[in-house]
C-alpha positions in Angstrom: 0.0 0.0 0.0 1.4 3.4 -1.1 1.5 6.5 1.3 -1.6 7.8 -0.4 -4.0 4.7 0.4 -2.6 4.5 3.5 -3.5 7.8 4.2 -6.8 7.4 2.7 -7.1 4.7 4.9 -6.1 6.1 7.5 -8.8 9.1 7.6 -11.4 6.7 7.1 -11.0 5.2 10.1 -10.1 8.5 12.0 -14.1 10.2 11.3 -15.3 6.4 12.3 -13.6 7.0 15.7 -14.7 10.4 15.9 -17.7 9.2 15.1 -17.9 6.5 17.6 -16.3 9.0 20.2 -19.9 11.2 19.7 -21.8 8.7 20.1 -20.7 7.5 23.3 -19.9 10.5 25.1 -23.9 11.2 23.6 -25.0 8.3 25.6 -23.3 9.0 28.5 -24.5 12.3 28.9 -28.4 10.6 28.0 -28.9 13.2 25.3 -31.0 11.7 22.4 -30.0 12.4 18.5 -33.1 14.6 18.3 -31.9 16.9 21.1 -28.4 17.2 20.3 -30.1 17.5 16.5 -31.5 20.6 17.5 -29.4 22.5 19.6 -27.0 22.1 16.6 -29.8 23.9 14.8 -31.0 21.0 12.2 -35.0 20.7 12.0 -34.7 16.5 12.4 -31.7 14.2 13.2 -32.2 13.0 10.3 -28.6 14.9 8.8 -27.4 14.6 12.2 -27.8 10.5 11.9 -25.9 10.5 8.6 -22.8 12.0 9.6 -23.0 9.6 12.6 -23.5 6.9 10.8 -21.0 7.8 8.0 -23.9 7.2 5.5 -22.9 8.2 1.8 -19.6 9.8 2.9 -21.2 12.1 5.1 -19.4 13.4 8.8 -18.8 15.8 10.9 -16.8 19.0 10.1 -15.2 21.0 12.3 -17.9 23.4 12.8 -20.1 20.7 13.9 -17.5 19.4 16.2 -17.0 22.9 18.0 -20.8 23.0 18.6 -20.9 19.3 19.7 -17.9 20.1 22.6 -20.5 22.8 23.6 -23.6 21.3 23.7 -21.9 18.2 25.3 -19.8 20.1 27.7 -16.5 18.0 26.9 -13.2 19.1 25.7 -13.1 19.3 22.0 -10.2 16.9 22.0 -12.2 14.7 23.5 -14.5 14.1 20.3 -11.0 13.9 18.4 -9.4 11.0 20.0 -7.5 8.7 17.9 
């Protein structure tokens, strides 16, 4: 595998993590997808649910990120973990 995959690679499984990160730090906090959903200002969770799911390429940016260490009071690094 040549740098390039492996850095493809690579970032794949680094938005799965961060993914996986929100989620459980989500649960912990027993927040729903609907209310974190909204405070991030989207109408449904449905958008909310693709980016969490990874669902046609779809994930968080760091906008989203910023808001999520707000709404679920936790240092931003902590959605970042690797």
């Amino acid at each position: 595998m040549d740098f390039d995959e492996e850095l493809e690679v690579e970032s794949v499984k680094f938005l799965d993590a961060v993914s996986q990160n929100i989620a459980h730090i989500r649960e912990e906090k027993g927040m729903t997808k609907l209310e974190v959903s909204r405070l991030m200002g989207f109408m449904t969770p449905d958008h909310y649910s693709r980016m969490g799911l990874r669902s046609n390429d779809k994930h968080f940016n760091l906008k989203h990120l910023y808001k999520l260490s707000r709404i679920l009071k936790v240092d931003f690094s902590e959605l970042t973990k690797f």
